[in-house]
N, C-alpha and C positions, 0 to 999 in steps of 0.2 A: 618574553617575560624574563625567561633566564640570563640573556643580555643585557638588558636592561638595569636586570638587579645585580650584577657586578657592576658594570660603571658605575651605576648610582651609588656603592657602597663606597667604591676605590674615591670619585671625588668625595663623597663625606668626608673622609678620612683626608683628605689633602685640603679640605677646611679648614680642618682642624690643624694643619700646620706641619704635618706629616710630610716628610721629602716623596719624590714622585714612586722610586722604588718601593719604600716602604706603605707606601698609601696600596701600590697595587698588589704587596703581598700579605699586606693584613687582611686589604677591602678583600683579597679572591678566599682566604682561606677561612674566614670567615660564614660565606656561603657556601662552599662545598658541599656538607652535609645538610642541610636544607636543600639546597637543589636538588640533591639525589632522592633526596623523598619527594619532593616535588614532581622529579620526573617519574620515579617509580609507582607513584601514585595513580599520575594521571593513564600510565601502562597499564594496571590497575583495570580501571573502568574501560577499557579497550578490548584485552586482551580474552576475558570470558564471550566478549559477543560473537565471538567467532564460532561457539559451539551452538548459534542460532541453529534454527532451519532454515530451508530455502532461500527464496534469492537475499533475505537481511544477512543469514551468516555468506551467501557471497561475496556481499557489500562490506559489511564488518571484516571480513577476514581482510581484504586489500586495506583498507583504514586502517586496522588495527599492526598490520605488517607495518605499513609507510610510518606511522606516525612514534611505533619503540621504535624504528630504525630511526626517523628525526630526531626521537627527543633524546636517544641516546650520542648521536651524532655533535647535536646541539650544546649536552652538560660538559663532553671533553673540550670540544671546541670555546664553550665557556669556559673555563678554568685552568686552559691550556695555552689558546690560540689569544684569545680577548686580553689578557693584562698586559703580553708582549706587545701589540697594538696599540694599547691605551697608552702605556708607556712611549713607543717610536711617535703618534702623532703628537702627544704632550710633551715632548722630550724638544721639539722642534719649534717651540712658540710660535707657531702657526696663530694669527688675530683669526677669531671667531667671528663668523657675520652670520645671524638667523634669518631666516625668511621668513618669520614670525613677526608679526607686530611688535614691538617696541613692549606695548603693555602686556600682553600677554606673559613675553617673556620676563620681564620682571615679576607677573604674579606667579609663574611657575616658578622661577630660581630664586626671588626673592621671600617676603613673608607673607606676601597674599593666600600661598593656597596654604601656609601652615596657619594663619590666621583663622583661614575658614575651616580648619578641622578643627582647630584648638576649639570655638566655637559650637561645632557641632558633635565633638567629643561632650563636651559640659553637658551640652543639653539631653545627652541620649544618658549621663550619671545622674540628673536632677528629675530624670522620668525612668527611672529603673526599671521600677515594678511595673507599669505601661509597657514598655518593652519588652519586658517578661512574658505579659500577656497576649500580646501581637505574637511574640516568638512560641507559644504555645496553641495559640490559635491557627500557627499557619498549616499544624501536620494535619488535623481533621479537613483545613482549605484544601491541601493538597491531596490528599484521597479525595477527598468529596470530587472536586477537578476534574481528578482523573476518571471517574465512572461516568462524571457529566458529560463531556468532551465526546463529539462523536469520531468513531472512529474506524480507520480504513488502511489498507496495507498501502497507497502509492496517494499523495496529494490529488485534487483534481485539478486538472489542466483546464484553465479556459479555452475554450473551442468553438469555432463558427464554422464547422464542419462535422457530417454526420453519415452514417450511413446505412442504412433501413433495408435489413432483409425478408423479403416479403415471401411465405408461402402461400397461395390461395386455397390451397388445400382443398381442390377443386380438380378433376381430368379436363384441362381444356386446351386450346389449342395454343401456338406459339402467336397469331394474329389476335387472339383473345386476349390475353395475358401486354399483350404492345398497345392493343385497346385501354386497359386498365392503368396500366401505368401512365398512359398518356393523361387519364384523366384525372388521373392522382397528382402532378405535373399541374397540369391548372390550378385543381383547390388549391394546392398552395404556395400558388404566384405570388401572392400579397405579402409570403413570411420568406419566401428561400428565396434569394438574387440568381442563383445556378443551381443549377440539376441536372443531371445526368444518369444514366444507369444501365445497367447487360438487364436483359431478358432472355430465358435460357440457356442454352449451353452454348460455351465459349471457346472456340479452338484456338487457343494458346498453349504454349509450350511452358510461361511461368503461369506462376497462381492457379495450382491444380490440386489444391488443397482439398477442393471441397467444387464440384463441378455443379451448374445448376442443371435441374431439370425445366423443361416446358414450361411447369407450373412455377417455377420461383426466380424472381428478382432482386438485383440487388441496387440498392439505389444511392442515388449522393445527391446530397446536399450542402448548403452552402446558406448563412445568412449574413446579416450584417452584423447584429451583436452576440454574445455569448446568451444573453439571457434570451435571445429567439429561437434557441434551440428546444430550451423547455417547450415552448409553447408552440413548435413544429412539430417534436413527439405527440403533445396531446391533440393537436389539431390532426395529426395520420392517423391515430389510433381512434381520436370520435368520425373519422370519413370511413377508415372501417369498415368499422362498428353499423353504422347507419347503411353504409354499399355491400360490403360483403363479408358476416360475420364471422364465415367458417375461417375466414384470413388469419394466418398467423405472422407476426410482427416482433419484430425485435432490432433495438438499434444499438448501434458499438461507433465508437471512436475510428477516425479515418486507422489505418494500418499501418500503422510505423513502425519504427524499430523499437520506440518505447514499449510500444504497444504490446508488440509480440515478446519482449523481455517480461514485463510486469502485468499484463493480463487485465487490464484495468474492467475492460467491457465484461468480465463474468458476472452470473445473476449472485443475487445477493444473496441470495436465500435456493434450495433446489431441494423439492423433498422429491424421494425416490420411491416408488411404490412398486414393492415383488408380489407378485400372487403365492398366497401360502404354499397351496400346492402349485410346485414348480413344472411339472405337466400340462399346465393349464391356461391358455391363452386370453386375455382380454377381452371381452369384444370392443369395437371403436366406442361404440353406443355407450359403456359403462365409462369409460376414458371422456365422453363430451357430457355423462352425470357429475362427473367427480369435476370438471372444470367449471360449468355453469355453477355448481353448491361454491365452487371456492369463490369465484368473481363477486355471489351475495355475500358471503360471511365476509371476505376480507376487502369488498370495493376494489379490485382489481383482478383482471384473466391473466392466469398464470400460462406462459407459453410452455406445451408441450408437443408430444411427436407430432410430423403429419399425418394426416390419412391420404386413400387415395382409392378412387372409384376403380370397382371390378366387378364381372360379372362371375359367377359362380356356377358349373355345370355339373349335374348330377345324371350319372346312366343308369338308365331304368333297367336293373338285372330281371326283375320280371318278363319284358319286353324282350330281352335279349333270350331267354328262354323259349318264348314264342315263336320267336321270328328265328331263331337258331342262330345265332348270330355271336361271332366270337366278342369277349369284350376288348381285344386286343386290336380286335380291327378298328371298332369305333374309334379308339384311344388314338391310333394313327391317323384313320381321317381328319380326328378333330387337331393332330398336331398340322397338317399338312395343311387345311383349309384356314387354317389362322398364322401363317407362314411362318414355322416353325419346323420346316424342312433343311438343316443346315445338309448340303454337299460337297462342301469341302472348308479349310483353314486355312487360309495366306497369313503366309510368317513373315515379318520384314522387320528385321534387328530384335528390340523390344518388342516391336505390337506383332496382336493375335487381329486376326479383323476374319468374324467368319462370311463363306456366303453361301448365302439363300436363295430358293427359287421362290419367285414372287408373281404373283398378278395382279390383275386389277384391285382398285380401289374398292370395297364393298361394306355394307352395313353388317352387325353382324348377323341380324333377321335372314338378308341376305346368304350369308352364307349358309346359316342351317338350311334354308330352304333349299339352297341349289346345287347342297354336298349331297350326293345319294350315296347308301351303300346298298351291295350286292345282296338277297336275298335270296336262299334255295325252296322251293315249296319241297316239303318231307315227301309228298305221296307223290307227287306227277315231275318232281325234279325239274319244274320248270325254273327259269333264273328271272326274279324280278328286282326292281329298285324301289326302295322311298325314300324319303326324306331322312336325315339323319336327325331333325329336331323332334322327329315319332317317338326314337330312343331315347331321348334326356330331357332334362328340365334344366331351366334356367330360373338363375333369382337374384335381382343388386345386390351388393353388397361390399363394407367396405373394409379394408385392412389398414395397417400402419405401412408407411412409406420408407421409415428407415427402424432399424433395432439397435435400442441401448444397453450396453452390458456392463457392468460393474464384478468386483471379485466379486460378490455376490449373486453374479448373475443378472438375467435378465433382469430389466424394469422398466417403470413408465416414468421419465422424468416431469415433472411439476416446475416451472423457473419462474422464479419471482424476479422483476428487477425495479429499482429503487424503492422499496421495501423499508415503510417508516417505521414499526414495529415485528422483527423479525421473531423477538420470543413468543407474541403472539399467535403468530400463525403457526407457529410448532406445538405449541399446548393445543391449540382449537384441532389443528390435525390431528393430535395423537389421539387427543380425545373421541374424535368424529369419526375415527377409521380403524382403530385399534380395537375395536368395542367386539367386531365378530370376527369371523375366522377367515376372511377375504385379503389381507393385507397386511403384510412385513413391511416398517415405514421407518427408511432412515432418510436425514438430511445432512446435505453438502452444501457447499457456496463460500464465496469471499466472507460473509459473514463469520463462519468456524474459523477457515484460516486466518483472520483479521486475531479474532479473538486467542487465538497459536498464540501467534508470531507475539503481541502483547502482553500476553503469558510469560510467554518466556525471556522479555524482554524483564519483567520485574523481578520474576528470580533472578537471574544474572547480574541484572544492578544490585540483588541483596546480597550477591555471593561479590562484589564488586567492593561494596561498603566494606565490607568483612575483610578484606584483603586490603585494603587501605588501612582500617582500623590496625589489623596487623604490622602495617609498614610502621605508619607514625605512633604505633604504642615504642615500637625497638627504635625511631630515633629519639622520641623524649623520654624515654624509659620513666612511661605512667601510660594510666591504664584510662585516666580523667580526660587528660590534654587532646587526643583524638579524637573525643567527643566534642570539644569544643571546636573542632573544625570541622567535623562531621554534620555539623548543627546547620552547617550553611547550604547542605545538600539539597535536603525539603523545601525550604527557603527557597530556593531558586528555583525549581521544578515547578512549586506551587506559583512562582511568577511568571513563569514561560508558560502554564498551561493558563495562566486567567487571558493571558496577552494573547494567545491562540486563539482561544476561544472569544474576547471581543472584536478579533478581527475575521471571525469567521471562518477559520479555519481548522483542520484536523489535526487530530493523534495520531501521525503516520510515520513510518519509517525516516522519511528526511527531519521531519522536527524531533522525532527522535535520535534522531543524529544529533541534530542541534544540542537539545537536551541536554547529550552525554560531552559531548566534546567542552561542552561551557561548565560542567559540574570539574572537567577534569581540568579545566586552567585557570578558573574563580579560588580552588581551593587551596593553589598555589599560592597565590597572596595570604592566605590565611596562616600557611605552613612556618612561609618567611617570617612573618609578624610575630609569631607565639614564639620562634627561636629566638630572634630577638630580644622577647622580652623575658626571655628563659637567661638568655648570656646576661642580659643589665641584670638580672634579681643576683645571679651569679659572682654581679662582681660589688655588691652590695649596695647597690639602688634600691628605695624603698619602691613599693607596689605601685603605685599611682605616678611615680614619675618613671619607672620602668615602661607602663602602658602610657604614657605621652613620650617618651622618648623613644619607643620603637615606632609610635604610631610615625612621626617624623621621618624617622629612618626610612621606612617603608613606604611615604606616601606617595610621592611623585614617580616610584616602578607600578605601584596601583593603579594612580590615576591614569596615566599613560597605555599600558596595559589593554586597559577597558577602554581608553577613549578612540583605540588604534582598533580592537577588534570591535566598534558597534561601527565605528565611520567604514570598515571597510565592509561591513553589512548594510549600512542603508542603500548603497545604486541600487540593490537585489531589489529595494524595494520601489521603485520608481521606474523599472522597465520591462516588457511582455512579449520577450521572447520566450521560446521555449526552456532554456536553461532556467532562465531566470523563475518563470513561472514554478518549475521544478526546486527551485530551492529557496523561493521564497518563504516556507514553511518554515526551515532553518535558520534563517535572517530574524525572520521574529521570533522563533524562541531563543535563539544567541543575543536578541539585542534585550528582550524581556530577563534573561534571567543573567545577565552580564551587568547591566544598570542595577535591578536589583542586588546583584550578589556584590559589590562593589561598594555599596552603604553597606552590609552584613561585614563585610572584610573590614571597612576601615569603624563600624560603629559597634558592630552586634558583637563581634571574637573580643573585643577586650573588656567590654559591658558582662560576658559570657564568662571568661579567664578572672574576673573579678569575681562574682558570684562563686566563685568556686574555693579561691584562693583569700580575699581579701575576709572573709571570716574566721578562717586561719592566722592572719595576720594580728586582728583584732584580740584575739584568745592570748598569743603570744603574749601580747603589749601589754593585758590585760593581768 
């Protein structure tokens, strides 16, 4: 853009009859001062994103670096480097050949495209107050947009790949578990082309993040289209459902490097439940009440901890009384007869590997039955044995498999994942659990930090505005004129978010990017134009021919401009790799609010710059 609008200035001026020297030193000095607000402006809306959180001020901080270092690199080299050059190639009557059509170039450099603004100047003054009302109606569009628009911290990635980690939440064996999977594996032959997947534990030296037990698997899939994945999830989750309920499920995006950067696979939604009193244990029982009420009130089983079968043994200190019997001795039998006899630790580098004295394979019936312990009769000192299942009882029962801790401490997590109504299910919870004295209930999930990061993306663009408004008040020195370019902000937002949203797509970080970067080089045109037409009113051009004869001056760096940056945005949109899928967000809100802002620049600022001035004008005369 900055390039652009020096040459185009320097040849106007050699139009007009201007020797080559002097063409390049009017046409440069001319833009200096609009460029630098130009550039400084668009630094502007940059330079605040950097005081994001997380990985967006990552992201922003490196953009916001590269792009003051360009645009400042860019304005010297404009106004320093570019007239020298303009001058050595022009200096050489070097013949000109385009690679352009013939027609084209004549309606660029001759009167065709000023034909067609002169035109569409007229008709944007003969429907004023229409335009007025469009230009008033777009700020309510633009809010409205914006709370419509669903929205997420990272685009979603088309995917024909998945991966389903299964707990059965079940004590069963490593052949049980190769059973289940196998048949899970069939049902859904019809929808995955490949599957594959570990069943318990994996002796690898990477990917030891998270090791599986006996009980859990991880699986992969594979289908043909993106849209078979939906209907993969819900066909695992109804085989389940129907095979084996106590199964807990969850599925996440293969493991990439996206992946583990941006976190895409978190639940949506995750309420956390502490027991008031912090001494006080769950039981499973209450943990699969609280699951089964949510699945009815909200149409879906929220994945939380596992359980995991245990038997529970109680020594009967009565008995131990009787039979005179230490309770210390029992305590070791029972560690010894369930092998739990460690006699010795092998050390070797990192690992600890302890070992145990072990025997046969037995039930544990078996074992009570065939551990005796030592009994003294009090009166005849004679030495008998019985059965160690005499002294204890036993009773199922079940515990949690893993513990979750937050600052807060313990809790039991609740994970929601694609969760259509997340305020919902926080009102209905708070309401349903908050009532007695059982439960401290806070919620996490992408959902909050979506709602952050978005946060604080609008303040910053409002502290953004402000800082802009600042620059171009001190280059036109008025308090009006940067409102009138300010005006095209909304305007463009409000058209990048409609364009987003009929094509489907989110309010995420990349189209936010989009967003900002197109607010900060659309409104560069704006800047040029109003100086412009600031210098003609200056040099005593009435009002109306001031606003056509800048709109001229300034039309073919506009057009150009916009027609460079939407062309190099459409390929994004026509191929599905993963970059591309990744920034395709961006493409369409750069091309939505670049086409938009581009009629705003060349129709709405001087339609706008009249409304303000040309009643002034009127008064005068009058």
């Amino acid at each position: 853009m900055l390039f652009r609008s020096v040459t185009e200035n320097i040849t106007q001026y050699r139009e007009k009859g201007l020797s080559l020297d002097a063409a390049c030193e009017k046409g440069t000095d001319e833009v200096i001062t609009p460029m630098l607000s130009s550039s400084l402006t668009t630094i502007a809306v940059f330079v605040p994103l950097v005081f994001m959180s997380g990985i967006a001020g990552a992201i922003f901080f490196d953009q916001a670096f590269s792009v003051t270092v360009g645009l400042m690199v860019s304005y010297f080299t404009g106004i320093m480097l570019l007239p020298v050059l303009y001058k050595m190639i022009y200096g050489m009557q070097i013949t000109k050949r385009s690679l352009l059509p013939e027609a084209f170039h004549r309606w660029t450099q001759g009167k065709g495209i000023e034909n067609w603004y002169e035109r569409g100047l007229r008709f944007a003054f003969h429907h004023k107050f229409l335009n007025l009302v469009i230009c008033v109606i777009v700020f309510p569009i633009c809010v409205f947009m914006f709370y419509l628009i669903p929205k997420e911290r990272m685009p979603q990635i088309e995917e024909v790949e998945m991966i389903a980690k299964v707990e059965w939440n079940e004590n069963i064996h490593l052949d049980e578990s190769s059973k289940r999977v196998s048949q899970l594996f069939s049902a859904m032959d019809t929808i995955a082309i490949e599957h594959n997947g570990y069943v318990g534990m994996q002796q690898f030296l990477l990917n030891k993040d998270k090791e599986l037990s006996t009980s859990e698997s991880e699986l992969y899939f594979k289908t043909k289209t993106t849209q078979d994945i939906a209907r993969l999830e819900k066909n695992i989750n109804t085989w389940m459902k129907m095979n084996y309920p106590f199964a807990l499920v969850s599925f996440s995006p293969p493991p990439t490097i996206f992946e583990k950067i941006f976190v895409t696979g978190e639940a949506d939604l995750v309420a956390e439940f502490y027991p008031k009193d912090r001494k006080t244990i769950p039981s499973a029982n209450q943990v699969k009440e609280i699951v089964a009420k949510m699945e009815e009130q909200f149409g879906q089983k929220p994945l939380t901890v596992p359980f995991q079968e245990q038997i529970n043994f109680s020594i009967d200190k009565e008995k131990l009384l009787l039979y005179n019997v230490p309770y210390n001795q029992v305590y070791q039998l029972l560690k010894t007869a369930f092998m739990d006899n460690n006699i010795a630790m092998l050390r070797s580098f990192q690992q600890f590997l302890p070992i145990s004295l072990e025997g046969r394979q037995k039930t544990v019936n078996q074992i009570l039955n065939e551990t005796l312990v030592e009994v003294t009769d009090p009166k005849t000192r004679q030495i008998n044995y019985i059965p160690i299942n005499e002294l204890i009882s036993t009773r199922p029962a079940q515990d949690f498999k893993t513990i979750t801790a937050g600052k807060n401490g313990e809790y039991i997590p609740f994970s929601f994942f694609s969760s259509d109504n997340p305020d919902q299910i926080i009102e209905q919870t708070k309401t349903e659990y908050r009532q007695g004295n059982e439960w401290d209930i806070s919620f996490s999930g992408s959902f909050f930090s979506n709602r952050k990061m978005l946060n604080e993306l609008v303040v910053i663009l409002l502290v953004s505005i402000m800082l802009m408004y600042f620059i171009l008040a001190a280059q036109f020195e008025s308090f009006l004129q940067p409102l009138i370019v300010l005006i095209e902000i909304p305007i463009d937002v409000a058209a990048a978010l409609v364009l987003l949203w009929l094509c489907g797509h989110t309010l995420n970080l990349m189209s936010a990017i989009g967003i900002v970067v197109t607010c900060g080089i659309i409104i560069n045109d704006s800047i040029l134009k109003i100086d412009a037409i600031n210098e003609l009113r200056k040099g005593g051009m009435p009002l109306m021919d001031a606003l056509h004869e800048a709109g001229k001056r300034r039309l073919r760096p506009i057009v150009m401009t916009s027609l460079t940056t939407i062309f190099a945005m459409v390929p994004l949109l026509f191929t599905s790799d993963f970059g591309s899928e990744l920034q395709k967000p961006l493409a369409i809100a750069m091309i939505g609010a670049m086409a938009v802002g581009t009629i705003v620049s060349l129709f709405v600022i001087p339609l706008a710059y009249w409304f303000i001035y040309g009643r002034k004008v009127k008064t005068v005369n009058a």
